[in-house]
BAVODO-865941 format. One record per residue: x, y, z of N, C-alpha, C in turn; residue in one letter. Coordinates in nm, 4 decimals. Example, Ala and Ser with C-alpha at 12.3 -4.5 7.8 and 13.67 -1.06 7.14 Angstrom:
<recs>
(rec (1.3190,-0.5690,0.7800),(1.2300,-0.4500,0.7800),(1.3200,-0.3300,0.7800),A) (rec (1.2850,-0.2250,0.7080),(1.3670,-0.1060,0.7140),(1.2900,0.0030,0.7870),S) 
</recs>
This chain:
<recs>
(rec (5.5082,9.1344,10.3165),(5.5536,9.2189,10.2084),(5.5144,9.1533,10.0753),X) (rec (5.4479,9.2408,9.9996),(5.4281,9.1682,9.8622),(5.5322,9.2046,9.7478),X) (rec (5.5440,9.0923,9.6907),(5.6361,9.1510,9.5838),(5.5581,9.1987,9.4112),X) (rec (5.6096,9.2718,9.3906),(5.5908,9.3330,9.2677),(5.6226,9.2303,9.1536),X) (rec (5.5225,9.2434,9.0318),(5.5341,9.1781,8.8890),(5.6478,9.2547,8.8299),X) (rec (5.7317,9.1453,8.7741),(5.8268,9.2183,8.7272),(5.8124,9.3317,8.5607),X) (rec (5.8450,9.4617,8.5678),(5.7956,9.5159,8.4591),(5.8099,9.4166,8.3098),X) (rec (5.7216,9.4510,8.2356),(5.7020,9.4006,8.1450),(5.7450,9.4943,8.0035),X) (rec (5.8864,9.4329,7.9063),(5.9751,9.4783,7.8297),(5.9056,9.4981,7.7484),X) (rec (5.9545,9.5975,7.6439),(5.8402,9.6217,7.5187),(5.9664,9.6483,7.4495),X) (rec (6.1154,9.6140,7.4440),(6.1661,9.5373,7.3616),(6.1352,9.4323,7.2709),X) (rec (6.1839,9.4229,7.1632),(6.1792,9.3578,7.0247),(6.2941,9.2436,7.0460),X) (rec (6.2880,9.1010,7.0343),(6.3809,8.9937,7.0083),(6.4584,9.0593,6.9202),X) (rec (6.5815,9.0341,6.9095),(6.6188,9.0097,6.7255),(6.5582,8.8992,6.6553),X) (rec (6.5383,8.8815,6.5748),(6.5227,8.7470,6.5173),(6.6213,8.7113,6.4932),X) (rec (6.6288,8.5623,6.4470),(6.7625,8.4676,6.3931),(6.8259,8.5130,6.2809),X) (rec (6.9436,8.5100,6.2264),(6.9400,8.4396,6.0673),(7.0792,8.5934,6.0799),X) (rec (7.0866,8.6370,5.9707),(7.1253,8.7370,5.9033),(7.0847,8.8804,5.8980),X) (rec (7.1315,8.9967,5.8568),(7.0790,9.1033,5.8012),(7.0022,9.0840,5.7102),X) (rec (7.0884,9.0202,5.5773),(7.0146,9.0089,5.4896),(6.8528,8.8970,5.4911),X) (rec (6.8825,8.8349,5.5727),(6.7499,8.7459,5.6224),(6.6304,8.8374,5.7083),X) (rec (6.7015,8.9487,5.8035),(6.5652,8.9891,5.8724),(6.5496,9.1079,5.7397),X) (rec (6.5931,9.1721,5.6639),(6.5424,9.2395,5.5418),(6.4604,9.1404,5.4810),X) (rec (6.4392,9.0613,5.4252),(6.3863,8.9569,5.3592),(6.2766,8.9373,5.4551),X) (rec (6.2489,8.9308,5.5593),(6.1770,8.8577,5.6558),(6.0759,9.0403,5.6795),X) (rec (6.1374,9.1124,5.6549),(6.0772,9.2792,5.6795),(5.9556,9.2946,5.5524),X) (rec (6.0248,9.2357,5.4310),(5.9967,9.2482,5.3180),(5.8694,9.1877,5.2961),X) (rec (5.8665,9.0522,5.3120),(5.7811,8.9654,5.3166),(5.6261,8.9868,5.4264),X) (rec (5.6606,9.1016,5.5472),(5.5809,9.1178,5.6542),(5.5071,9.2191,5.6029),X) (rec (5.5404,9.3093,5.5399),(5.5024,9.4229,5.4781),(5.4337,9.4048,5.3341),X) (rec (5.4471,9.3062,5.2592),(5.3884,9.2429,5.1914),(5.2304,9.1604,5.2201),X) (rec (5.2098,9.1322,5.3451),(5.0841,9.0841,5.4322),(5.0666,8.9212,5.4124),X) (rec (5.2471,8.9062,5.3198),(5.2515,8.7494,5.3455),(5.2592,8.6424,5.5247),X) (rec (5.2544,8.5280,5.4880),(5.1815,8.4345,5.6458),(5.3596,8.4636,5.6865),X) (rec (5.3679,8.4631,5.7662),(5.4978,8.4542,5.8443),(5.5654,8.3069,5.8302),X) (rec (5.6841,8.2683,5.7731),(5.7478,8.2022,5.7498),(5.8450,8.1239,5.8599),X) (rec (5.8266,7.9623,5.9198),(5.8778,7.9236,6.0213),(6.0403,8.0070,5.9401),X) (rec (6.1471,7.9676,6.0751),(6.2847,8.0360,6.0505),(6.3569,7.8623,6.0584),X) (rec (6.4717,7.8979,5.9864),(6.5865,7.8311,6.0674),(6.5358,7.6835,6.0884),X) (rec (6.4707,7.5883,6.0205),(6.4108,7.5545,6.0079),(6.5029,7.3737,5.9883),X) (rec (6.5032,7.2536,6.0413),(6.5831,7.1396,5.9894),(6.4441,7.0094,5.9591),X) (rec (6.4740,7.0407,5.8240),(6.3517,7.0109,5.7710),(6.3654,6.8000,5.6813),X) (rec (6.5054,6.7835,5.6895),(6.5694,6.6366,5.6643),(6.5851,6.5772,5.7511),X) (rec (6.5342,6.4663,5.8207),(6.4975,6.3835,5.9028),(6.7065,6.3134,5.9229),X) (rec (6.7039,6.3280,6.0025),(6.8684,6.2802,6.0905),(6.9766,6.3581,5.9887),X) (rec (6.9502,6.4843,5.9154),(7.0308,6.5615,5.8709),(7.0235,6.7110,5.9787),X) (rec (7.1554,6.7642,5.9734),(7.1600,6.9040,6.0000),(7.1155,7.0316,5.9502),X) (rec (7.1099,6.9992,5.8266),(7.0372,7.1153,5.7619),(6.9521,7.2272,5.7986),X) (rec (6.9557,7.3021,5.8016),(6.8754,7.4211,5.7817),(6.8366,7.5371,5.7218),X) (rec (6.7077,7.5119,5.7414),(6.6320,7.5638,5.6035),(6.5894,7.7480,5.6500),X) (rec (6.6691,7.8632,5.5762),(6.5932,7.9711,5.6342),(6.5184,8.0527,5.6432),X) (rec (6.4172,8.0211,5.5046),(6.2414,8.0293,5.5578),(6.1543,7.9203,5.5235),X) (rec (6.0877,7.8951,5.5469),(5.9754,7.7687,5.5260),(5.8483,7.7937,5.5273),X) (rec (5.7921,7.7872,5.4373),(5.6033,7.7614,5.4103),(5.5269,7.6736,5.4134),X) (rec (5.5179,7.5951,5.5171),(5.4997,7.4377,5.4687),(5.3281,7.4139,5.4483),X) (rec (5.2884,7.4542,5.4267),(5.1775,7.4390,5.3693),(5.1723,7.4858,5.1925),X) (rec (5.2780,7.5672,5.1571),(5.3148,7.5480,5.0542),(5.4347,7.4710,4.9876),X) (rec (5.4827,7.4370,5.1065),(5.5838,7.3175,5.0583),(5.7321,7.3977,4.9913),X) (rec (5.7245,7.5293,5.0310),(5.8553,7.6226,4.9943),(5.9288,7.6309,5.0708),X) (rec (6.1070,7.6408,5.0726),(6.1951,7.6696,5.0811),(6.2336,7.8169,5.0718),X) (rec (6.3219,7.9224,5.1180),(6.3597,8.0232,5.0888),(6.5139,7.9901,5.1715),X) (rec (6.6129,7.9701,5.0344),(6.7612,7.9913,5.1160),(6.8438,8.1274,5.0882),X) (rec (6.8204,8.2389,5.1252),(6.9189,8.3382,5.1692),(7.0740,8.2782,5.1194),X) (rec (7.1375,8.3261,4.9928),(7.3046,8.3014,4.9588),(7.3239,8.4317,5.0111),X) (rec (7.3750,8.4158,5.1618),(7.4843,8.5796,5.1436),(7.6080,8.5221,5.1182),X) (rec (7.6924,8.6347,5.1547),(7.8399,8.6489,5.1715),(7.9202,8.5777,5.0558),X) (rec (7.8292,8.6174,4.9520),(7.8683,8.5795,4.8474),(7.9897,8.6518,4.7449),X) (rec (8.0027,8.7905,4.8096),(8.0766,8.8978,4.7649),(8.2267,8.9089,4.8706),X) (rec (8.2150,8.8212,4.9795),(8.3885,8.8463,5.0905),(8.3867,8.6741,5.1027),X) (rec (8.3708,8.5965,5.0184),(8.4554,8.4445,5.0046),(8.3611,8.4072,5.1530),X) (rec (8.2202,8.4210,5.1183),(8.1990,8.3214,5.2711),(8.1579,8.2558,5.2675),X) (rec (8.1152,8.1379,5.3324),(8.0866,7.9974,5.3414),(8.0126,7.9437,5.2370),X) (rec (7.9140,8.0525,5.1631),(7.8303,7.9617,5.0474),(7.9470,7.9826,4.9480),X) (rec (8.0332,8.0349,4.9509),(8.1126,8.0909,4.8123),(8.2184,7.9769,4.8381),X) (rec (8.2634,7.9253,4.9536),(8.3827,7.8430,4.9316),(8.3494,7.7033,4.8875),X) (rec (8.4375,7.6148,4.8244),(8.4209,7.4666,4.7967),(8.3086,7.3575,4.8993),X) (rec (8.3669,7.3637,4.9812),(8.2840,7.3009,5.0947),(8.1512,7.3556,5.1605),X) (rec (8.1209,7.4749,5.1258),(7.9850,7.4818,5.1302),(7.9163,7.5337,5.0211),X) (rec (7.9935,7.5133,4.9376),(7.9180,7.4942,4.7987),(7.8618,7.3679,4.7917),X) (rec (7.9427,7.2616,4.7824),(7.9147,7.0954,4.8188),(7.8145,7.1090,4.9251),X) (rec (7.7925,7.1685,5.0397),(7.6779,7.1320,5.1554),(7.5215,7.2137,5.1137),X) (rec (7.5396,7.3099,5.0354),(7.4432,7.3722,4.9653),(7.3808,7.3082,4.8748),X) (rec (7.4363,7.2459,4.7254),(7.3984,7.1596,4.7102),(7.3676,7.0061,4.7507),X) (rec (7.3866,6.9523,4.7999),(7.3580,6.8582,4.8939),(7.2509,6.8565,4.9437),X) (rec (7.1764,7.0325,5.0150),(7.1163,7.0214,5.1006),(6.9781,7.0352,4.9542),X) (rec (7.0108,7.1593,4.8696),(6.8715,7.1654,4.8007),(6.8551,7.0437,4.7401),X) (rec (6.9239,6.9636,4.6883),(6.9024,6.8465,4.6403),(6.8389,6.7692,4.6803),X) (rec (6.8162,6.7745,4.8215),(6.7566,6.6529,4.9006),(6.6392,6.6889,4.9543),X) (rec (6.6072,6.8510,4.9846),(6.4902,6.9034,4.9793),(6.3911,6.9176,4.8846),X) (rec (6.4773,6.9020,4.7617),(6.3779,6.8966,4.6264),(6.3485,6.7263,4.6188),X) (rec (6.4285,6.6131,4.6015),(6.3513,6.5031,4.6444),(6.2717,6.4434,4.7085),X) (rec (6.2925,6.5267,4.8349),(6.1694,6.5459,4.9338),(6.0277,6.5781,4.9131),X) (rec (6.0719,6.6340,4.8038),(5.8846,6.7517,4.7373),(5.9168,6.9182,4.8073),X) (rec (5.9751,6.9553,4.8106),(6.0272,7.0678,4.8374),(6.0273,7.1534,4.7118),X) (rec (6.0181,7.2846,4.7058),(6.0303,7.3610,4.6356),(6.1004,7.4437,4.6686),X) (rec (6.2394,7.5037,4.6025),(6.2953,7.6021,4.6797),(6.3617,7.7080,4.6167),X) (rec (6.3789,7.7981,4.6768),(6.4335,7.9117,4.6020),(6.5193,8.0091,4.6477),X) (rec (6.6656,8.0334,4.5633),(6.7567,8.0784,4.6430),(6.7831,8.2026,4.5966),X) (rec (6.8091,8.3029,4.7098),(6.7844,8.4404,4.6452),(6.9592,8.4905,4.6721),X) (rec (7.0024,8.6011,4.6297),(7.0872,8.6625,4.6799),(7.0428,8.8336,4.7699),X) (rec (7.2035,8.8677,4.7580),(7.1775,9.0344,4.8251),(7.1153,9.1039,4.7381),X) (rec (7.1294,9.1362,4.6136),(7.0916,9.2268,4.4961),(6.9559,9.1336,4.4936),X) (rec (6.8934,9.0340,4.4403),(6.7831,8.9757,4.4319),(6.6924,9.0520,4.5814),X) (rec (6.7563,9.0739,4.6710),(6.6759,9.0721,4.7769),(6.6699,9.2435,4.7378),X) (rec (6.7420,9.2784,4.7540),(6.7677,9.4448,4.7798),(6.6458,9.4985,4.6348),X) (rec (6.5999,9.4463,4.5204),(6.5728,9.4790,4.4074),(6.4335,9.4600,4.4144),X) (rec (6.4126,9.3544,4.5206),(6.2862,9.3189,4.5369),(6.2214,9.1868,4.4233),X) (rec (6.3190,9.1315,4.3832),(6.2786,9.0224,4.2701),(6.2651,8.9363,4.3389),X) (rec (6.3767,8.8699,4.4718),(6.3114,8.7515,4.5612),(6.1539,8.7627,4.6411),X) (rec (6.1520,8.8807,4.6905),(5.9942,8.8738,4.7252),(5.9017,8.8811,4.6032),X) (rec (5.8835,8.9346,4.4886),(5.8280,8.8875,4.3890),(5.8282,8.7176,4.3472),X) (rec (5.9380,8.6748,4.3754),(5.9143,8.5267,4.3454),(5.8533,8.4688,4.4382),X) (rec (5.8875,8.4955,4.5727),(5.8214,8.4356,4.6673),(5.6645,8.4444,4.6457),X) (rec (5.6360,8.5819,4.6553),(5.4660,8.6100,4.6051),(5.4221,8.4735,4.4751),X) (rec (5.4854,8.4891,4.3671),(5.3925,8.4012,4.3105),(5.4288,8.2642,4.3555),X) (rec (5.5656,8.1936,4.4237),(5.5495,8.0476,4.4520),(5.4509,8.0617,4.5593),X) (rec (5.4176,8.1690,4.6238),(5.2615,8.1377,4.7244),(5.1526,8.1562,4.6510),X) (rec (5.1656,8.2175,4.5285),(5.0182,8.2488,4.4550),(4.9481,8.3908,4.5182),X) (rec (5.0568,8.4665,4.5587),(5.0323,8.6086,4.5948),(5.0686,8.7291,4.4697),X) (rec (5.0047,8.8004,4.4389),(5.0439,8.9308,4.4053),(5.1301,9.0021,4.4766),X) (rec (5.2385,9.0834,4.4443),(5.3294,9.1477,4.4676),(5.2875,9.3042,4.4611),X) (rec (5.2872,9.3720,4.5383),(5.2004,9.4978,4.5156),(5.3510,9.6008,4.4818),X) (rec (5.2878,9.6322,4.3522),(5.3700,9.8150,4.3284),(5.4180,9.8080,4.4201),X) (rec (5.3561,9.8789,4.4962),(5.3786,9.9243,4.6088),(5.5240,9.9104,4.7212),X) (rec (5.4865,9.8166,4.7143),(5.6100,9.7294,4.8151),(5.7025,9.7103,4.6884),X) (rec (5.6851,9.6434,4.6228),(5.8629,9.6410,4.5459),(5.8581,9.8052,4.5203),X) (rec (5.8441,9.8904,4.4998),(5.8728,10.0426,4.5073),(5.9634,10.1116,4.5629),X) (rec (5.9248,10.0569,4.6920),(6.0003,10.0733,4.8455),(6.0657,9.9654,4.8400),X) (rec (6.0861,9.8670,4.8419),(6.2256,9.8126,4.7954),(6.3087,9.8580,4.7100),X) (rec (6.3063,9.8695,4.5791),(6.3929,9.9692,4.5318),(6.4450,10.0643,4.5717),X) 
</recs>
């Protein structure tokens, strides 16, 4: 008796991160920017993680949500681990840049992103972001 290959899914992963991260990550794809490692622990015997990375451009992208229902970037203690973390990524030679929900939703974080890669931002796409 032979057995059969098991069918092959044409399901989609989720990706990691957030809503507001796979919007950002939608944004950026549609833009015809390089795909950005994710989730990323980029400080050698630190926890950190970084949630997009360009490393050939040496960029950072940290996603602040939950900035509007008291969540973790908004409280004391990860305010302190936020800074902490860009601090030490920018000593590193890091460049980084932290967007919010409205930054993202407006289309101004993918505009920044475009020029820290030295990309044009097309009409187009911030359009449809708006």
């Amino acid at each position: 008796m032979t057995r059969k290959a098991p069918a092959r899914s044409l399901c989609v992963v989720a990706p990691r991160g957030s809503r507001l991260e796979l919007a950002l990550l939608l944004q950026c794809k549609a833009a015809g920017l390089p795909d950005p490692a994710r989730e990323v622990a980029l400080l050698e015997g630190r926890r950190f993680r970084a949630d997009f990375v360009w490393r050939e451009a040496r960029l950072v992208v940290e996603v602040q949500g939950g900035t509007y229902v008291r969540g973790r970037h908004s409280r004391p203690r990860g305010q302190r681990a936020d800074c902490e973390k860009l601090n030490l990524l920018q000593l590193d030679g890091w460049r980084v840049l932290q967007v919010t929900r409205d930054q993202i939703a407006n289309g101004q974080a993918l505009g920044w992103i475009c020029a820290a890669l030295g990309r044009v931002a097309s009409p187009r796409i911030l359009a449809e972001v708006e």
